[in-house]
N, C-alpha and C positions, 0 to 999 in steps of 0.2 A: 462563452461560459455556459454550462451546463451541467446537473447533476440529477438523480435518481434516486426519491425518496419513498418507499412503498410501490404504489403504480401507481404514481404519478413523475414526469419529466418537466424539473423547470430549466428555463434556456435565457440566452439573452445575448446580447451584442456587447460585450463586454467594456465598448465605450458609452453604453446606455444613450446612442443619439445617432439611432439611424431612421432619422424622421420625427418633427415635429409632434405628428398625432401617432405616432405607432410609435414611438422610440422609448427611451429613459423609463423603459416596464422589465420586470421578470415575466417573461410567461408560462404559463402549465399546459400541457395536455396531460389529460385527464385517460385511466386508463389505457395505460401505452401494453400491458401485456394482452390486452385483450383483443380479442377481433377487429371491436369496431373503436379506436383512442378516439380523443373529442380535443381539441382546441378550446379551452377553457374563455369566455368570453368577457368575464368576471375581470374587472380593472378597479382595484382597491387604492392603488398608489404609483405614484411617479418616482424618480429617482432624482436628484438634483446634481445639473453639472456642474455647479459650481464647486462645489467639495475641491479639496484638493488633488486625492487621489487619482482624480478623473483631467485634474491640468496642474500635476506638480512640473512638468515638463512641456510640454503641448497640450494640443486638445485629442490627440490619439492615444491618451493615459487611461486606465481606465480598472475594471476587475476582472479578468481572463479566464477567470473558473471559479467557481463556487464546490462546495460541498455540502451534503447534508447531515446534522445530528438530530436525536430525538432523543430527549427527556424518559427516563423508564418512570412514567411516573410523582417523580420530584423535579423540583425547583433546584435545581444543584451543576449543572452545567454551565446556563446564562442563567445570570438571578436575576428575577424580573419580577418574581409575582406571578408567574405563569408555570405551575406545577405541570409536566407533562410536554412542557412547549417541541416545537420541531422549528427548526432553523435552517437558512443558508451560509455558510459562513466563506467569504471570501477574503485576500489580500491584495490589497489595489496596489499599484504604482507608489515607489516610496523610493526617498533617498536613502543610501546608507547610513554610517556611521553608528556606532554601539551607542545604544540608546536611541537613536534617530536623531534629525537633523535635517531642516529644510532650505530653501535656495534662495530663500529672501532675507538670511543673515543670520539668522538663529544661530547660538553655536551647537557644536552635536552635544548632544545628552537633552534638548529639547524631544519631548515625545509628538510623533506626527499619528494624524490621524487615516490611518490607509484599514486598519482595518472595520469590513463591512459585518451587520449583519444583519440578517434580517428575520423576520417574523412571519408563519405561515400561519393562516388561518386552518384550523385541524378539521373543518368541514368544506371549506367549498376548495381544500387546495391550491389555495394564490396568494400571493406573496401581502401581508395585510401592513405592515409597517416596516422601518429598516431603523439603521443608528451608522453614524461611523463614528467610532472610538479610537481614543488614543493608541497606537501604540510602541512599543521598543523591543528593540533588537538586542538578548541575549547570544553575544558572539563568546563567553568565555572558553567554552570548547571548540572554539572552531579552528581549521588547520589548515594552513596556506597564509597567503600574503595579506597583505595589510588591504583593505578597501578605503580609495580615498571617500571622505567626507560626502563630494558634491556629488559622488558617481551615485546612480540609481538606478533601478530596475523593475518593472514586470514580476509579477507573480502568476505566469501561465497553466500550475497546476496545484490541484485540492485534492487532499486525499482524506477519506474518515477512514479509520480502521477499528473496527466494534467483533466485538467476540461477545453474540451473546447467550452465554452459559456462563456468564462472570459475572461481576457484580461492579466490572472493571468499568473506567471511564472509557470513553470513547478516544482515539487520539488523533488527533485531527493534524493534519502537516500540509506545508507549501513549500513548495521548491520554484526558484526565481530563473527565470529565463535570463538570468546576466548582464548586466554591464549595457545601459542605451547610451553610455557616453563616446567612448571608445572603440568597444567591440573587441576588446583583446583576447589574443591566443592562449593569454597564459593562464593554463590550469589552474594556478595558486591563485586567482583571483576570481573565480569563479564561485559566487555569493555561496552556494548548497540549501538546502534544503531543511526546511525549519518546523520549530512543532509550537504549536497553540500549546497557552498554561492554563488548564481551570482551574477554579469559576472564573465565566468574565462575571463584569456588573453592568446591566445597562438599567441606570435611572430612567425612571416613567417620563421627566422632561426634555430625554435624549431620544425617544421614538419620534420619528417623521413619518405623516399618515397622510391621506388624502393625493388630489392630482394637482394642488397646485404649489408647487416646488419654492414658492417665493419667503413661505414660514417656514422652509426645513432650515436646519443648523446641524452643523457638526457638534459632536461629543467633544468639546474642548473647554480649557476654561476661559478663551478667549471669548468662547459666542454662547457659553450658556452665562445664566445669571449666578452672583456669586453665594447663592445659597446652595447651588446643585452641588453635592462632591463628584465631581468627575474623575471617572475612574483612568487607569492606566491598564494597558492589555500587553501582555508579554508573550514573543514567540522565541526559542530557544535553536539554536543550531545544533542539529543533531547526525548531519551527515553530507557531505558532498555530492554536487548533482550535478549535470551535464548542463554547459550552454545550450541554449536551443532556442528557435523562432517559434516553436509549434505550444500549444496548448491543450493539457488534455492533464486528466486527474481520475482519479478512481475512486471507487467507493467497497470495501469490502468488509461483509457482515461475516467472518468467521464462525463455524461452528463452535471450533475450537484452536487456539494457537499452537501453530505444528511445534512437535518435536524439534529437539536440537538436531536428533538424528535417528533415521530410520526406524522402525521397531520392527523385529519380525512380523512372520506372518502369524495369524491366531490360528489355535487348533479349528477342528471342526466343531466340537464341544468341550463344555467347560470341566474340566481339569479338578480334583479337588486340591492340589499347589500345584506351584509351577515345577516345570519339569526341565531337568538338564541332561539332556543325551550326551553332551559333549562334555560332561565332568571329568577331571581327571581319577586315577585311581585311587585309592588311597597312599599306596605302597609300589614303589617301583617294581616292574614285568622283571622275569626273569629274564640272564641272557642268554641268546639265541645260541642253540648247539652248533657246534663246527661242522654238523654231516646232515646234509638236508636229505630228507627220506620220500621218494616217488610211488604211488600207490601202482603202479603199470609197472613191467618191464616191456618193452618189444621187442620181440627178436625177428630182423630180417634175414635167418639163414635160410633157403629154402629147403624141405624135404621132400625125398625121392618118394613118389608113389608105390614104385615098384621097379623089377629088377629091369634091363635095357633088353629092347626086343633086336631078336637074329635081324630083323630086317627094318630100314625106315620106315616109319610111319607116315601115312598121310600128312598127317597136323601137327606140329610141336605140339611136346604134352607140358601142361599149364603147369606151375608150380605156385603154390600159395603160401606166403609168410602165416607163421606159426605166434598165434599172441597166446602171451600166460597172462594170468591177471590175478591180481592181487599181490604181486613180487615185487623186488623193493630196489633199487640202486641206489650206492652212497657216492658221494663226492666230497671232499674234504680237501678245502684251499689250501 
């Protein structure tokens, strides 16, 4: 898992447990476009495997990619209290079922907590706190076969996509790597690819801080206390997306979102309106005459120089074709 937020690069083993003392961390380097990037040595928090997301199925479950958003300013993305905040937002290992649905009997419409997210510190660039929150599977648009209940999957890619000269939200999507049950061929079961709803909410009692993993809880209302409102987090299906083993996600900051379709090319300068060469006329052209008229005649007859000598010549005498110009030929089909 890995994403790209300003210059800085956070990474990580997306089952957060590869190693006791170095595992279950996000980590940064710090300036990656520059010359000399730094390995950020700064360790604010741990991650806990217990969660579900990380062994709804095994212990090879985990979060497979992350992405980054940033707050312009307001508290309006993730509500937190944190005006400005920048985040990692990933989707962990989850069962299917619309609404969700977990493997210890739940029935579906129970909400599972797979999705992550976490809190970056906006000066030293490392990961300072996390949450996993509820959330459910809007399939109402989706197109293909039915996914059974207990099937589950992988979320191998994160994408943000931010246009900024808007004033647009960010759109954040995960597209699921398919089916760990079975592995089937068939397209119409092939989960596709989904969009985060904002705002989330993540209540101050839902941040997990510190290295020692034993007080983290999930965002549920099972393990928080019942004064917390715990929220519900919604991702929508908005398009079909290939099976695949591999993981990888993008991140793209739009200038501005392309056109439907091409535009010309611009003039060299600016125009005082626009201009159409290609207008039609007002009034239909005249029709065309029956006799097409040639500004050239040519005529190859050749003429005699002069009169024929009593005797041969050395040389043939040259003859040269005779052009008139400006004479007209008709033709008439």
């Amino acid at each position: 898992a890995a994403a790209i937020i300003g210059n800085t690069y956070f990474y990580a083993d997306g089952t957060m447990q590869t190693g006791p003392s170095t595992g279950r961390r996000i980590w940064s380097v710090l300036n990656v476009s520059d010359a000399t990037p730094v390995v950020s040595e700064v360790k604010r928090v741990r991650i806990s495997q217990n969660f579900q997301m990380f062994k709804a199925v095994s212990s090879s479950n985990g979060v497979f990619d992350f992405t980054g958003i940033q707050e312009r300013g307001e508290d309006n993305l993730v509500v937190d209290g944190e005006a400005g905040g920048i985040y990692l937002i990933g989707m962990g290992t989850r069962p299917w079922c619309a609404g969700g649905c977990d493997l210890t009997g739940n029935v579906c419409g129970t909400p599972f907590p797979a999705l992550f997210v976490g809190f970056v510190d906006p000066k030293l660039k490392v990961l300072l706190k996390y949450a996993a929150l509820q959330n459910v599977i809007d399939d109402s648009a989706r197109l293909g076969d039915a996914i059974p209940c207990e099937e589950y999957s992988d979320f191998g890619a994160a994408y943000t996509f931010d246009n900024v000269l808007t004033d647009d939200d960010p759109r954040v999507d995960f597209s699921a790597n398919t089916d760990k049950t079975d592995s089937p061929e068939d397209e119409g079961r092939w989960w596709g690819k989904f969009r985060l709803e904002f705002p989330i909410v993540v209540p101050e009692e839902c941040w997990n801080t510190g290295g020692s993993v034993s007080t983290h809880k999930e965002c549920t209302t099972s393990s928080q206390p019942a004064a917390v409102n715990v929220p519900n987090t919604t991702v929508a299906w908005v398009s079909p997306s290939d099976k695949t083993d591999f993981n990888d996600g993008s991140a793209c900051k739009f200038l501005a979102d392309p056109s439907a379709a091409p535009s010309l090319a611009p003039s060299t300068s600016p125009t005082a309106q626009p201009t159409a060469s290609w207008a039609p006329s007002p009034q239909p052209t005249e029709e065309p005459s029956a006799t097409t008229t040639s500004q050239f005649l040519y005529s190859f007859a050749p003429t005699a120089s002069g009169a024929p000598t009593g005797a041969p010549t050395g040389v043939p005498t040259t003859f040269a074709p005779t052009i008139f110009n400006a004479l007209s030929y008709s033709y008439s089909p």
